[in-house]
C-alpha positions as a printed NumPy array, in Angstrom:
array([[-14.316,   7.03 , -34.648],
       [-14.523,   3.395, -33.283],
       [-15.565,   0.608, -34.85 ],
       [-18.985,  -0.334, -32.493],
       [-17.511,  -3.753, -32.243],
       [-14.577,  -2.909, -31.471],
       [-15.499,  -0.405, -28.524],
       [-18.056,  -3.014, -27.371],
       [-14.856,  -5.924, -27.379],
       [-13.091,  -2.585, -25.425],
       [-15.392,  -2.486, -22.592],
       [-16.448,  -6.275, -22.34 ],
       [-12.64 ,  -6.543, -21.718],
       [-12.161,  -3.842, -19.087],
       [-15.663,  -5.05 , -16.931],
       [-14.168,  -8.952, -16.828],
       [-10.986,  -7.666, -15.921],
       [-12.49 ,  -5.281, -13.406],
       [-14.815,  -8.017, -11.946],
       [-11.783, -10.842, -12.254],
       [ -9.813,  -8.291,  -9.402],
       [-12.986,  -7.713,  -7.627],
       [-13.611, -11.226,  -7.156],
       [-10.095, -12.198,  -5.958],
       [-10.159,  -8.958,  -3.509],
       [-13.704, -10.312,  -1.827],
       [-12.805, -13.569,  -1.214],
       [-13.624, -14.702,   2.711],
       [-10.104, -15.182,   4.946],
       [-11.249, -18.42 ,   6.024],
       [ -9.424, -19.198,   9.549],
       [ -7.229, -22.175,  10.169],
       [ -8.483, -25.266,  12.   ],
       [ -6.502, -26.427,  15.257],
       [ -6.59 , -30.241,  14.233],
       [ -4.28 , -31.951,  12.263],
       [ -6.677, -33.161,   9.317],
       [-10.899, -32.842,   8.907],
       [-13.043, -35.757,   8.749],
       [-13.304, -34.873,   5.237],
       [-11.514, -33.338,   2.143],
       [-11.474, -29.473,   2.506],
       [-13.652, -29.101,  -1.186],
       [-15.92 , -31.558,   0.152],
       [-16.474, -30.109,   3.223],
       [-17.208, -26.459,   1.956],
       [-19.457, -27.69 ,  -0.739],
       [-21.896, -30.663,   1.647],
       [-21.049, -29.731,   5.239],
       [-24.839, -28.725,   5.839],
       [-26.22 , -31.736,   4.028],
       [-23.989, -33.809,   6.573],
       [-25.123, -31.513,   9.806],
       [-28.645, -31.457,   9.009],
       [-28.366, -35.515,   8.519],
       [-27.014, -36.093,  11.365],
       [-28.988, -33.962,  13.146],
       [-32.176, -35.862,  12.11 ],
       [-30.811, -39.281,  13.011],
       [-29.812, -37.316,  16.557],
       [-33.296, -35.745,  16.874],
       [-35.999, -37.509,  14.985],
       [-34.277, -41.194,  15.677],
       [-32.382, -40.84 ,  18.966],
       [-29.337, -42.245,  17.28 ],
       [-26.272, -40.334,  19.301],
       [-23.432, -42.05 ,  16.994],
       [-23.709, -39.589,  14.272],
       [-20.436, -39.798,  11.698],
       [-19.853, -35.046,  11.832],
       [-20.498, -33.751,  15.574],
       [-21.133, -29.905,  15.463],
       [-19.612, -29.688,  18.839],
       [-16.167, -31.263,  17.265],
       [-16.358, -28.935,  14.111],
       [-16.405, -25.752,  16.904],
       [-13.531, -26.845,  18.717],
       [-11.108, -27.475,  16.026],
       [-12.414, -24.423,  14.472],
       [-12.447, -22.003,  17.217],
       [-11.545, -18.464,  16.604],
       [ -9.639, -16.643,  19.218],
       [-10.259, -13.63 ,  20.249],
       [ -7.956, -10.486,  21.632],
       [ -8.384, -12.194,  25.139],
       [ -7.656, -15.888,  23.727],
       [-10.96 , -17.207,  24.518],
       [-13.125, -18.007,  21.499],
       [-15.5  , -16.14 ,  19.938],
       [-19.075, -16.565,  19.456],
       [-20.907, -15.918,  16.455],
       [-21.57 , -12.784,  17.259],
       [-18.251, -11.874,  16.075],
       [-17.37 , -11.579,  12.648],
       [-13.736, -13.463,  12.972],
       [-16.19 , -16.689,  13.797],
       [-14.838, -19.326,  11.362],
       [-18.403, -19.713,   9.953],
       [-19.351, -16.446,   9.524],
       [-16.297, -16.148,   7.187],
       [-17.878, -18.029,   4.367],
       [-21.328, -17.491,   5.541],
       [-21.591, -13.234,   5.435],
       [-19.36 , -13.827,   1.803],
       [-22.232, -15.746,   0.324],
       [-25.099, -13.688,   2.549],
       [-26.091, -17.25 ,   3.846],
       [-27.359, -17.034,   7.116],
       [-26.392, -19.416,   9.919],
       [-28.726, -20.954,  11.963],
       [-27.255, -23.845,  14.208],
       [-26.874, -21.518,  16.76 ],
       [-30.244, -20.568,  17.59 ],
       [-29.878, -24.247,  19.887],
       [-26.136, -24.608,  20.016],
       [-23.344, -23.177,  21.071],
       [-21.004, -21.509,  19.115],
       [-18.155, -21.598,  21.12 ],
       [-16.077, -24.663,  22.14 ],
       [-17.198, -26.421,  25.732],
       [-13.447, -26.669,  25.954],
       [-10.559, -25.949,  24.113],
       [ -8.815, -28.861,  22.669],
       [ -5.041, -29.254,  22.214],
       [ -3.651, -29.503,  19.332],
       [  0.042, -31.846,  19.841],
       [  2.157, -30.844,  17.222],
       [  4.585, -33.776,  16.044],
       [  8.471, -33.456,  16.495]])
């Protein structure tokens, strides 16, 4: 028979193991932007993009102040997901760049309630010879 500790090491083992794979098998495919480089660092971005929206959308709003520093409208264009047909999707869609992290961490997104969540226009990306 097994020692209880030793069964209990046993199974503590084989559950982190199990959840390490499940973890790495769940994480969001996060689409590629069209732009050459964010206003921010990538990290930075996916940890306080909200806290820099929802400023910015004060000083827009509350202040009348239209030379905000992040512009939702520029984060869906560089981040516009095509579709079968090449046009963007809308939110509706789960290939929408920001329901990738979003449905992941069951965080619902609200911007587009008022905005748009598809690009007034697409924007070309020039790619350096």
């Amino acid at each position: 028979m097994l020692n209880k500790g030793l069964l209990w090491l046993t199974i503590s083992f084989i559950l982190l193991t199990w959840a390490a794979t499940a973890s790495e098998l769940a994480k969001p495919e996060i689409p590629k932007a069209k732009g050459e480089q964010c206003v921010a660092e990538t990290s930075f971005m996916r940890r306080n993009h909200m806290d820099l929206l929802q400023h910015d959308r004060d000083k827009t709003v509350r202040h009348g102040q239209r030379d905000v520093d992040y512009s939702l409208k520029e984060c869906i264009a560089c981040h516009a997901v095509d579709g079968k047909d090449g046009k963007p999707v809308s939110v509706e869609s789960p290939k929408h760049f920001c329901r990738a992290c979003h449905d992941y961490a069951a965080v619902t997104v609200d911007c587009f309630q008022c905005h748009t969540s598809k690009p007034e226009k697409k924007i070309k990306v020039e790619k350096s010879q």
